[in-house]
Biotite code that builds the C-alpha atoms (Angstrom):
import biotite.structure as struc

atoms = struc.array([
    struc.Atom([-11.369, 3.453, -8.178], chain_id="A", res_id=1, res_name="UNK", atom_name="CA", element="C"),
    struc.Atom([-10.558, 0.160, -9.848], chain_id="A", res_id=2, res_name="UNK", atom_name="CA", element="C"),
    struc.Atom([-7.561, -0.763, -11.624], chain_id="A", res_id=3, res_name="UNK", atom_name="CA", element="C"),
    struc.Atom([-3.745, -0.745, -11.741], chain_id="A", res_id=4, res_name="UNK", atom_name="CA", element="C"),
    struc.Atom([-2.289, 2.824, -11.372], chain_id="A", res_id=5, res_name="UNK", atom_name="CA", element="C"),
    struc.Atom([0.970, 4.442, -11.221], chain_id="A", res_id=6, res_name="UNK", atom_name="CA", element="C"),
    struc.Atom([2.402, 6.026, -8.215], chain_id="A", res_id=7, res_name="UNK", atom_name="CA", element="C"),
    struc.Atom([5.025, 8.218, -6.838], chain_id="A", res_id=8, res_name="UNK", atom_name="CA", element="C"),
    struc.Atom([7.497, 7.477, -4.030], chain_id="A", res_id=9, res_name="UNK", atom_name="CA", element="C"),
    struc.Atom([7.176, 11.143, -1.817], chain_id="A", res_id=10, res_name="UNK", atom_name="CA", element="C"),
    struc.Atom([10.156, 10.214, 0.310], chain_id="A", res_id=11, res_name="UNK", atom_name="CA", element="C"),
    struc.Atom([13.064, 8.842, -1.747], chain_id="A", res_id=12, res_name="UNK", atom_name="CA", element="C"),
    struc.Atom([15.166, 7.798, 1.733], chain_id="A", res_id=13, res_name="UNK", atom_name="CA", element="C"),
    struc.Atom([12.090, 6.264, 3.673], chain_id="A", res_id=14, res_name="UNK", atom_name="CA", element="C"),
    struc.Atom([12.912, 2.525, 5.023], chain_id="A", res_id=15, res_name="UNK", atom_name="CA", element="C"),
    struc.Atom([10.003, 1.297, 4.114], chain_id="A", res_id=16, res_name="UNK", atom_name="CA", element="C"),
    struc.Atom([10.378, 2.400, 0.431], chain_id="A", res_id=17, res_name="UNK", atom_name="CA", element="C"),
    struc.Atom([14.497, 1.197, 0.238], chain_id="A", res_id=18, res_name="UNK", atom_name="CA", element="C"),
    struc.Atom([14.928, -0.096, -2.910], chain_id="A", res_id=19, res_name="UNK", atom_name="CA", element="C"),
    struc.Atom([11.679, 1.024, -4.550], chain_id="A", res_id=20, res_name="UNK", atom_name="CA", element="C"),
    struc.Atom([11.608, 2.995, -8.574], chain_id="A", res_id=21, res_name="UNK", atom_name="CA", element="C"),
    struc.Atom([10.511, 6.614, -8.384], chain_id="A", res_id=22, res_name="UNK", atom_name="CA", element="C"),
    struc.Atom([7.292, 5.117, -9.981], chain_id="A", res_id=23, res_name="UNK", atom_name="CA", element="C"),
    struc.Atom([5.735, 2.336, -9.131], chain_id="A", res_id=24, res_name="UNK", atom_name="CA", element="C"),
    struc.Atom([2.044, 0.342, -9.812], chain_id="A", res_id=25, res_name="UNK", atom_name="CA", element="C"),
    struc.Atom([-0.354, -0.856, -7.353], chain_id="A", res_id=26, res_name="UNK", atom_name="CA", element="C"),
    struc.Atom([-3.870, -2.429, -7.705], chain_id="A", res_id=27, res_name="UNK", atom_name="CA", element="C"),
    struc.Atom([-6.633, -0.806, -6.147], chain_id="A", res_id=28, res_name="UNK", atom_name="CA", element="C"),
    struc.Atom([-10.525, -1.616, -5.676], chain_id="A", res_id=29, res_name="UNK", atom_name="CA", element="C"),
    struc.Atom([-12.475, 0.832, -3.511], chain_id="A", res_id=30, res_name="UNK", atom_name="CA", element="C"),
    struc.Atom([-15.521, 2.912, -3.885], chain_id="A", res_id=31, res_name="UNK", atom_name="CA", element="C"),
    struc.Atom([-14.278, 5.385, -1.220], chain_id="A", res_id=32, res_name="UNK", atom_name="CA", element="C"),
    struc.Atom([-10.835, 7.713, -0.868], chain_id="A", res_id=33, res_name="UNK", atom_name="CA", element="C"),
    struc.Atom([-8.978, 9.855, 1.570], chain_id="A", res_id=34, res_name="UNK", atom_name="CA", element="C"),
    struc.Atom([-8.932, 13.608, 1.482], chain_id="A", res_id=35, res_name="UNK", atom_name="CA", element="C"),
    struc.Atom([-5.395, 14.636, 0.889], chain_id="A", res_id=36, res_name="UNK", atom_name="CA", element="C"),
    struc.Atom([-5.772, 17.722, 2.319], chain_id="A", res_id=37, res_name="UNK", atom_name="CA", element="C"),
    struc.Atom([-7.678, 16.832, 5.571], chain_id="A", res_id=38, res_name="UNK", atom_name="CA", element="C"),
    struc.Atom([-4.128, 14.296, 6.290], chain_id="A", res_id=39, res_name="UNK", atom_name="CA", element="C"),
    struc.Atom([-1.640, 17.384, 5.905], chain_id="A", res_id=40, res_name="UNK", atom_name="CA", element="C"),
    struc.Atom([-3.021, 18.946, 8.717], chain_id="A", res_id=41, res_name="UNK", atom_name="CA", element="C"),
    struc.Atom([-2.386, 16.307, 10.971], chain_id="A", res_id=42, res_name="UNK", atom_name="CA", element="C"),
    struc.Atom([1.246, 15.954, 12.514], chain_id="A", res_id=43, res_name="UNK", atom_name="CA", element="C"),
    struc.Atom([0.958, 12.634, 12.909], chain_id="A", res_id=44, res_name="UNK", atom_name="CA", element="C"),
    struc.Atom([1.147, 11.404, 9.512], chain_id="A", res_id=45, res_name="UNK", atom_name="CA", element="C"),
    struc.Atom([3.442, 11.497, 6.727], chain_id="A", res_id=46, res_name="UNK", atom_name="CA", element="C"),
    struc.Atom([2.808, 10.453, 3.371], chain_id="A", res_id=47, res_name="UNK", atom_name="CA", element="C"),
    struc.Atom([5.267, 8.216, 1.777], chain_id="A", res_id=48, res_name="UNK", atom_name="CA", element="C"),
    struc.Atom([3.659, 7.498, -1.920], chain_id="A", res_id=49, res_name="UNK", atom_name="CA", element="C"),
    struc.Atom([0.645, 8.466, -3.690], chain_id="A", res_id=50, res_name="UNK", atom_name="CA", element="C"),
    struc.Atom([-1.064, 8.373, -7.352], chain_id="A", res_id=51, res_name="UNK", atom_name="CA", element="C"),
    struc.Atom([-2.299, 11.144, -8.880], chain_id="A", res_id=52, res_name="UNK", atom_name="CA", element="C"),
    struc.Atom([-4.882, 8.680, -10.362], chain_id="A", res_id=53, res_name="UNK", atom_name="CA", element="C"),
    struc.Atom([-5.819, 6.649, -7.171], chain_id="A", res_id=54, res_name="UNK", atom_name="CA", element="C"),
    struc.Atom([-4.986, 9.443, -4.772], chain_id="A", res_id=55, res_name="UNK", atom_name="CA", element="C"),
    struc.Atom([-2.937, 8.773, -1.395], chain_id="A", res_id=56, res_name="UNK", atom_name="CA", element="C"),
    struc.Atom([-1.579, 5.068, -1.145], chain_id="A", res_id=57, res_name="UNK", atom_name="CA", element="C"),
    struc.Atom([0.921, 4.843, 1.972], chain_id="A", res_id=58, res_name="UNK", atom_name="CA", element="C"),
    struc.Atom([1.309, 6.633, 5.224], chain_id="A", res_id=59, res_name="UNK", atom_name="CA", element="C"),
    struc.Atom([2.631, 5.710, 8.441], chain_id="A", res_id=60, res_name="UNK", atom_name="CA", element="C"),
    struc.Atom([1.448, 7.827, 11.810], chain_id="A", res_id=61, res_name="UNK", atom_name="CA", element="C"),
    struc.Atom([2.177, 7.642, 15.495], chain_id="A", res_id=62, res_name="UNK", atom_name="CA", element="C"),
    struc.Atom([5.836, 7.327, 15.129], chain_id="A", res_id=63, res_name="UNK", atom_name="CA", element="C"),
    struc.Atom([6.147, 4.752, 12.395], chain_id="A", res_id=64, res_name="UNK", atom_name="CA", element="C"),
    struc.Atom([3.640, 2.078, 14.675], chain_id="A", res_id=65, res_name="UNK", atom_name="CA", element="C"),
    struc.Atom([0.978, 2.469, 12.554], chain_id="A", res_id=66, res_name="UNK", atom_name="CA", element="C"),
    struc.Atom([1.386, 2.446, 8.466], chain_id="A", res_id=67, res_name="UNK", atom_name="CA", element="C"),
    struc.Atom([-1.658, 2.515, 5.891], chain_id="A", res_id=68, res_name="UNK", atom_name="CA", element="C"),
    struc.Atom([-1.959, 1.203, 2.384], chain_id="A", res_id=69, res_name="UNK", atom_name="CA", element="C"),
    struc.Atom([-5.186, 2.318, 0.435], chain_id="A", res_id=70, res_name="UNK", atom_name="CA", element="C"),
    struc.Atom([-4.271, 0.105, -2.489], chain_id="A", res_id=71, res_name="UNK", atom_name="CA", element="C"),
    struc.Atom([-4.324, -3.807, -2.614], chain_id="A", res_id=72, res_name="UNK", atom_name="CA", element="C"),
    struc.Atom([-0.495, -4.938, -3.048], chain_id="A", res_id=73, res_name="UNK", atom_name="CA", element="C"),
    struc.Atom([-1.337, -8.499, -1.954], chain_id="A", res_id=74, res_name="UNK", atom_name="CA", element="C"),
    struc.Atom([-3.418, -8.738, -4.619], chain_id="A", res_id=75, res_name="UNK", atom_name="CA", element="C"),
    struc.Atom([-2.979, -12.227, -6.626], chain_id="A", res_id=76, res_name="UNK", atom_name="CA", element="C"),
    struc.Atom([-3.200, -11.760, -10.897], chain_id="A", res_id=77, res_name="UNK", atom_name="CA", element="C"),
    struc.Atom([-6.576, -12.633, -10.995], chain_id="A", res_id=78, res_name="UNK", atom_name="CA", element="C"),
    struc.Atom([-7.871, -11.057, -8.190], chain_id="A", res_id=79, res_name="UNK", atom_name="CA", element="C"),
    struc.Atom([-9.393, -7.743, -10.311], chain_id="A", res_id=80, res_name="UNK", atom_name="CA", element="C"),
    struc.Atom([-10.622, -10.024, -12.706], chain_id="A", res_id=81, res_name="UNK", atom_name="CA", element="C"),
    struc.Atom([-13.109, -11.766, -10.274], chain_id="A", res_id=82, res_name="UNK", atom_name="CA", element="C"),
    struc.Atom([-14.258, -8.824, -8.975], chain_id="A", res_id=83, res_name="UNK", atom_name="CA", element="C"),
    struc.Atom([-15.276, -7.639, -12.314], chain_id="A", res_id=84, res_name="UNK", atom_name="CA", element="C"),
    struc.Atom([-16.589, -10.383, -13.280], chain_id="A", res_id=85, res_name="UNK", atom_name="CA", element="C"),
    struc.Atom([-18.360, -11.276, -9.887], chain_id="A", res_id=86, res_name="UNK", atom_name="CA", element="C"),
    struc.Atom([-19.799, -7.809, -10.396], chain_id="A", res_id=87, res_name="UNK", atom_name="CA", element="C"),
    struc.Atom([-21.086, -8.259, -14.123], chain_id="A", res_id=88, res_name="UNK", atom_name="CA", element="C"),
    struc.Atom([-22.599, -11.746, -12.355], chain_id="A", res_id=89, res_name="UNK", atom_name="CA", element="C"),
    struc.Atom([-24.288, -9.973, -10.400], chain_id="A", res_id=90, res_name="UNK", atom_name="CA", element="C"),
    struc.Atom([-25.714, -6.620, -12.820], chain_id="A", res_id=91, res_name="UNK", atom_name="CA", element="C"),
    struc.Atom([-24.029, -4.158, -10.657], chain_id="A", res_id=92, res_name="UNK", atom_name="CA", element="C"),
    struc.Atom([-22.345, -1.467, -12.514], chain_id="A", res_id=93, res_name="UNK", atom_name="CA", element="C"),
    struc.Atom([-18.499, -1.533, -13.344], chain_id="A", res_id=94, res_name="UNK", atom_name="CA", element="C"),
    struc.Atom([-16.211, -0.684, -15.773], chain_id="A", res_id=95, res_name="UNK", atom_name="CA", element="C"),
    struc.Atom([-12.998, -2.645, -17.297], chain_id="A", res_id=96, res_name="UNK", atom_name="CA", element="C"),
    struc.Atom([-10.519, -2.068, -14.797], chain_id="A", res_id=97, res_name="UNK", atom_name="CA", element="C"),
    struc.Atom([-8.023, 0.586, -15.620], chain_id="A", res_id=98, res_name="UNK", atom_name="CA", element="C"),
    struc.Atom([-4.557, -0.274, -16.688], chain_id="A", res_id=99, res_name="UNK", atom_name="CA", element="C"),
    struc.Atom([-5.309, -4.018, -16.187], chain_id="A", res_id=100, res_name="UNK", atom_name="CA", element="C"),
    struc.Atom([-6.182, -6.051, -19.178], chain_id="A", res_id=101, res_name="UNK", atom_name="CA", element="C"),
    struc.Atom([-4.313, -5.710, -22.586], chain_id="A", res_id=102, res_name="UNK", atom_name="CA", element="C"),
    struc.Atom([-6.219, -3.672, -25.070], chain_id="A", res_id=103, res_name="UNK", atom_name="CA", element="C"),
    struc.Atom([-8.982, -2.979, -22.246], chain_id="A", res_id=104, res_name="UNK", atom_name="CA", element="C"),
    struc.Atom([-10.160, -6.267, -23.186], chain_id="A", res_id=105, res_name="UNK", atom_name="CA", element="C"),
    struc.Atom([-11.081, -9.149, -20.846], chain_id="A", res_id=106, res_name="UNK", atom_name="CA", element="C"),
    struc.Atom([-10.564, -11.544, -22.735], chain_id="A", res_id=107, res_name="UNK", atom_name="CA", element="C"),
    struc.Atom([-6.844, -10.854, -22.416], chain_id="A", res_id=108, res_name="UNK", atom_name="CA", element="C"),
    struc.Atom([-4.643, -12.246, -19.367], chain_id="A", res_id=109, res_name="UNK", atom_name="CA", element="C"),
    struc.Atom([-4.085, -9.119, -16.853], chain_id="A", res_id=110, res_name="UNK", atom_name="CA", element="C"),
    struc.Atom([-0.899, -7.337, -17.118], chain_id="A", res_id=111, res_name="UNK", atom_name="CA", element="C"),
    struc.Atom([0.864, -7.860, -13.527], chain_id="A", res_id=112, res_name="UNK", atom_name="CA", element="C"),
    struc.Atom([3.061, -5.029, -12.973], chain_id="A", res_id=113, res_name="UNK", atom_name="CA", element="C"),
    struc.Atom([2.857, -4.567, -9.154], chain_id="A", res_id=114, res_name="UNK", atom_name="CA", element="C"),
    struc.Atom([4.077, -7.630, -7.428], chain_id="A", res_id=115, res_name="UNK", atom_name="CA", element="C"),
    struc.Atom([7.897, -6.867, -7.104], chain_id="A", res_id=116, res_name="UNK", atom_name="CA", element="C"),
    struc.Atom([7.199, -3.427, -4.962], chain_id="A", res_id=117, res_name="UNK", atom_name="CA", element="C"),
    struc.Atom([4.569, -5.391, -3.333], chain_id="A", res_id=118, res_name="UNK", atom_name="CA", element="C"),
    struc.Atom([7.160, -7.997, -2.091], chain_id="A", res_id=119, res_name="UNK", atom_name="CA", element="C"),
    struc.Atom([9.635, -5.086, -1.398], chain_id="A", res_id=120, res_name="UNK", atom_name="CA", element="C"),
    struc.Atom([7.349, -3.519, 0.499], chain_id="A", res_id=121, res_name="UNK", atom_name="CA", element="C"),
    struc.Atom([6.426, -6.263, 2.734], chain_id="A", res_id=122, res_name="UNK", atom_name="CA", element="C"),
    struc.Atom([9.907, -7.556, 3.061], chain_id="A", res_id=123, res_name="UNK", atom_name="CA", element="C"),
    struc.Atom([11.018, -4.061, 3.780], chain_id="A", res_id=124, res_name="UNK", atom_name="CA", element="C"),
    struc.Atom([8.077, -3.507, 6.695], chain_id="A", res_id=125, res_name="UNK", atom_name="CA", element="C"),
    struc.Atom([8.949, -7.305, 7.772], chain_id="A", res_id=126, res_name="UNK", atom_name="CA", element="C"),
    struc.Atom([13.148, -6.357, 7.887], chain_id="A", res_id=127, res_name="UNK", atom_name="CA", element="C"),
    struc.Atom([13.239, -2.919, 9.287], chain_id="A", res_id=128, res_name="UNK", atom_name="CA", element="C"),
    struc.Atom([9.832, -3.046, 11.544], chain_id="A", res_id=129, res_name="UNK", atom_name="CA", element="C"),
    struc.Atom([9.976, -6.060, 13.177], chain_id="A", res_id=130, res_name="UNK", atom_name="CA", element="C"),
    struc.Atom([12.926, -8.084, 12.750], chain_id="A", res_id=131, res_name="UNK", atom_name="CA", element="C"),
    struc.Atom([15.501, -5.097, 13.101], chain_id="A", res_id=132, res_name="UNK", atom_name="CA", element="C"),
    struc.Atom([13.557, -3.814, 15.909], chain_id="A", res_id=133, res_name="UNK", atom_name="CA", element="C"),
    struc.Atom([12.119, -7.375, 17.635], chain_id="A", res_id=134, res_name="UNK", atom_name="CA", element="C"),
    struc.Atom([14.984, -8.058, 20.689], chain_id="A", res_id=135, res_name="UNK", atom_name="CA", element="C"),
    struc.Atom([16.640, -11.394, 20.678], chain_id="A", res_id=136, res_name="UNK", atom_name="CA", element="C"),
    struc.Atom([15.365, -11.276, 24.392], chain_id="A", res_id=137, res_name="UNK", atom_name="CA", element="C"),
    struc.Atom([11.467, -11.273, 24.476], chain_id="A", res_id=138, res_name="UNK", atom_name="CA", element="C"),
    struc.Atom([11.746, -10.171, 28.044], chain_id="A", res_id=139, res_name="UNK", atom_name="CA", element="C"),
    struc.Atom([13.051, -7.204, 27.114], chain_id="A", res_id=140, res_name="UNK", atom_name="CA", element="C"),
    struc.Atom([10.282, -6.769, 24.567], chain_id="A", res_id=141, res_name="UNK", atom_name="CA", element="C"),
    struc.Atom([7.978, -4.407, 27.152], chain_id="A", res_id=142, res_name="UNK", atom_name="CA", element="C"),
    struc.Atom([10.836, -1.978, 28.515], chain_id="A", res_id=143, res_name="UNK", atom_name="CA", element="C"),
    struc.Atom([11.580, -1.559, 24.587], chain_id="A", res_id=144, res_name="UNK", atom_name="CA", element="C"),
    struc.Atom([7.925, -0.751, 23.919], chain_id="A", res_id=145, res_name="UNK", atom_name="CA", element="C"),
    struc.Atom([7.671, 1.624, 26.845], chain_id="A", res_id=146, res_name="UNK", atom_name="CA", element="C"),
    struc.Atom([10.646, 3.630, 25.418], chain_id="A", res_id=147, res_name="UNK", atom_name="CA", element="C"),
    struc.Atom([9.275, 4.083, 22.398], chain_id="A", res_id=148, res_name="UNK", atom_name="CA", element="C"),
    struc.Atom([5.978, 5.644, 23.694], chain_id="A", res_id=149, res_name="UNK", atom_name="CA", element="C"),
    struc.Atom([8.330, 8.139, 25.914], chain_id="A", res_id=150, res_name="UNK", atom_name="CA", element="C"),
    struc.Atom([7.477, 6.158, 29.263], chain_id="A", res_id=151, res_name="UNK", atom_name="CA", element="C"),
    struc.Atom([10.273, 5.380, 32.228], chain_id="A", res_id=152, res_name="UNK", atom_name="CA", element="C"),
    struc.Atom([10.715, 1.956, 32.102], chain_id="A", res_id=153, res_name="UNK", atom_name="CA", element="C"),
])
């Protein structure tokens, strides 16, 4: 899986996602993926956006402390480029990545399509996950975390 690929938002009125399109692009770079099916049978997670390219791109489990991105977002514009090349360097096996370069041809400067919902997405986790939810008071930092895990404080 290497490229630039489309995905959809699953949950329209998820936090994390406020302000995102219905479709959005993300780079990935990965010779592995996640079975789709083996994650719906798990209450724990829910799956907020996926590609039907790249597969399953963000999830958050274990009410909303733990979230998972399969793609790169932080990914600078060049970043795909030096992989392929680094790859070519080294007479490893790759192909153009998908959706990247104009015309499929790297030559051309990469098409960067991903780094506004990358920015939304990390001001979004940075707004509503820890500075909405970080107390003014550190001290009261622990009874809040023992709350949320269903624990008398």
């Amino acid at each position: 899986m290497f490229g630039v690929f489309p995905h959809r938002v699953l949950c329209k009125d998820y936090i994390l996602l406020r302000g995102f399109d219905d479709v959005f692009y993300a780079p990935h770079s990965r010779h592995t993926g996640i079975e789709r099916d083996a994650l719906e049978q798990s209450s724990e997670v829910k799956i907020l956006a996926e590609s039907e390219e790249a597969g399953l791109y963000l999830m958050v489990a274990h009410g909303e402390r733990q979230i998972f991105i399969t793609g790169h977002p932080e990914y600078d514009p060049l970043t795909l480029k030096q992989e392929y090349e680094r790859d070519i360097a080294r007479g490893l096996p790759i192909d153009i990545p998908i959706n990247y370069f104009p015309g499929d041809n790297p030559e051309n400067y990469p098409i960067v399509n991903w780094r506004a919902h990358a920015n939304l997405l990390f001001s979004n986790w940075l707004n509503y996950f820890l500075y909405q939810e970080t107390p003014y008071d550190l001290n009261e930092l622990p009874k809040i975390l023992l709350k949320r895990r269903g624990k008398n404080g």
